[in-house]
N, C-alpha and C positions, 0 to 999 in steps of 0.2 A: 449142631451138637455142641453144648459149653463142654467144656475140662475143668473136672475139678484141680485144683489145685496142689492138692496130697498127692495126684497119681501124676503129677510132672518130675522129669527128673530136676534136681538142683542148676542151678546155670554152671557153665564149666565141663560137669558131667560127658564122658565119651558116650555116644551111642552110635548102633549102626542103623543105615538108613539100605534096608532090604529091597526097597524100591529104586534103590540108586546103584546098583552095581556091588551093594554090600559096601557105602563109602562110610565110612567114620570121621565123624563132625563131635563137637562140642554145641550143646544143646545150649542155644542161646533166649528161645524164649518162645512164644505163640504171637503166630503173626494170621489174625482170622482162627480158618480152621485147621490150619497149618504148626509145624513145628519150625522153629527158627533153627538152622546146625550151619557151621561154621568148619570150614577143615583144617586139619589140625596142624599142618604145616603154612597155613596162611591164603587167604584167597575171598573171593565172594561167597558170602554165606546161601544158601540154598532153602527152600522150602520142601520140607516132609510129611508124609499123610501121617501121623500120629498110630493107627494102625501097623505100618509098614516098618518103623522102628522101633527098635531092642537095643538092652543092655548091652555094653560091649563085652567082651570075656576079658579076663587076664592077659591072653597071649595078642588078642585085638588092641589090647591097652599098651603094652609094651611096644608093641609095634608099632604105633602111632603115638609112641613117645621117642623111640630112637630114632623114627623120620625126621620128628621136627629138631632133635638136638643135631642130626645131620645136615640138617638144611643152616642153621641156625651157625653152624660150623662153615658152611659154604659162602655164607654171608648172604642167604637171603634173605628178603624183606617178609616177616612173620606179622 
């Protein structure tokens, strides 16, 4: 099955991956029929069935903004 183009999110973009624990990545690209997501406090990128991810919300977004300024405070490797 292609993806159009228009219905991808931007690269950067938070989303959550429903299939993974509800984990929140940074949508990094189409890998096959897969979505490329990246987590947000740094690590190996993972693939997502395109189906199984969604938008993040507000309170998803913030929260996986203060993990990585906390991490990023601890001196981890982002």
């Amino acid at each position: 099955m292609e993806q159009k183009a228009s219905s991808l999110p931007r690269v950067g973009t938070l989303v959550v991956d429903t299939g993974r624990s509800d984990g929140v990545g940074a949508f990094r690209g189409v890998a096959g029929p897969y979505w490329s997501l990246r987590p947000v406090c740094g690590g190996v990128e993972w693939e997502a069935v395109p189906e199984r991810v969604r938008p993040a919300t507000d309170a998803e977004r913030l929260r996986a903004q203060i993990a990585r300024v906390n991490a990023r405070s601890r001196g981890e490797v982002l």
